[in-house]
N, C-alpha and C positions, 0 to 999 in steps of 0.2 A: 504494500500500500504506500503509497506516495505522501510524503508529511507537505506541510505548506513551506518546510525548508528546503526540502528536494525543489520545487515548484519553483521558489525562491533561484536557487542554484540554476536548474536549467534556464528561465528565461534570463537573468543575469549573464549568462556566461553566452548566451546568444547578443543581446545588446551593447554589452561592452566590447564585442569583438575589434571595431577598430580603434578603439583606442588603445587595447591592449596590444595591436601591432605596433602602435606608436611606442609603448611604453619600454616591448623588449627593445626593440629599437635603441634607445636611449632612456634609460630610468632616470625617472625623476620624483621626488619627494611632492612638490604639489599637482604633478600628474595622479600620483598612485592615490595622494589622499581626496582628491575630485572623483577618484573609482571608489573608494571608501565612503566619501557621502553619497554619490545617490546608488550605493548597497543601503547603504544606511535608510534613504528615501522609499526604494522598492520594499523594505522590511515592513515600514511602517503603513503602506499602503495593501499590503498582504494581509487577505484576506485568513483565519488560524491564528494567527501571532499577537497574541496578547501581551502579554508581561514584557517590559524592559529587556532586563536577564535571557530570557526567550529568544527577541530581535536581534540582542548584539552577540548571543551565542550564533545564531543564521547568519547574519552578519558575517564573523569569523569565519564561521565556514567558507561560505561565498565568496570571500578573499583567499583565502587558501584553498581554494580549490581552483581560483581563475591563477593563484600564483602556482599552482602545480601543473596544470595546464599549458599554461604558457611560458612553463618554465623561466622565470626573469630572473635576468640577475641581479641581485645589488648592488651598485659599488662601495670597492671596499671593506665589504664583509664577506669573512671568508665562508664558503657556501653548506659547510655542515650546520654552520651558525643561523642563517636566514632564516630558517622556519621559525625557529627560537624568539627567533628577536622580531620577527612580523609577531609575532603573536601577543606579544609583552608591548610592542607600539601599536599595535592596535588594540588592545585591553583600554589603554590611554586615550589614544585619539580619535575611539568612537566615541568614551563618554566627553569627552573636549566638544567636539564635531557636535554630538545631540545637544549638550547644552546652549551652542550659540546656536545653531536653527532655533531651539523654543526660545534664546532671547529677542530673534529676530521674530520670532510669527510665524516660522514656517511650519512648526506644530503646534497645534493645540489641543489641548488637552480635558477631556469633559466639557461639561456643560453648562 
């Protein structure tokens, strides 16, 4: 059975496709985290995904699985390290990232 995180993942890894040629291409820090917010945008728009905790768990996923994918590199981190350390700045810079969308409006929340 298909969760709303799977659902999540595949249309994700279908609409990011060209930016993600750009990104092996040449990595870049606010390339990669403009793919990180609207993962972040598709979470919250998905239909299943209730809780916080829940969305930025899909979230991670969904980035680690377009960075497994597309195998990127990072520069200057040596590569057994990368997964480790995507994990540990994204823990970070999704809850960064959600908090300025809801200072701006771009979520809101109840009623």
């Amino acid at each position: 059975m298909t969760t709303p995180c799977d659902k999540l993942q595949e249309v994700f890894l279908k609409e990011i496709a060209p930016t993600m040629e750009q990104l092996v291409k040449e990595f870049s820090w606010p390339m990669f985290f403009s793919v990180v917010e609207d993962a972040i945008k598709a979470a919250e728009a998905m239909e299943g995904l209730d809780s916080g905790p829940e969305k930025k768990a899909c979230v991670i996923d969904s980035i680690l699985a377009v960075y497994d994918q597309y195998q990127i590199d990072i520069p200057y981190l040596p590569a057994m390290f990368e997964r480790a350390a995507l994990k540990a700045v994204l823990d970070i810079g999704i809850d960064a990232i959600v908090e300025l969308l809801n200072k701006n409006g771009i979520f809101v929340h109840g009623a």
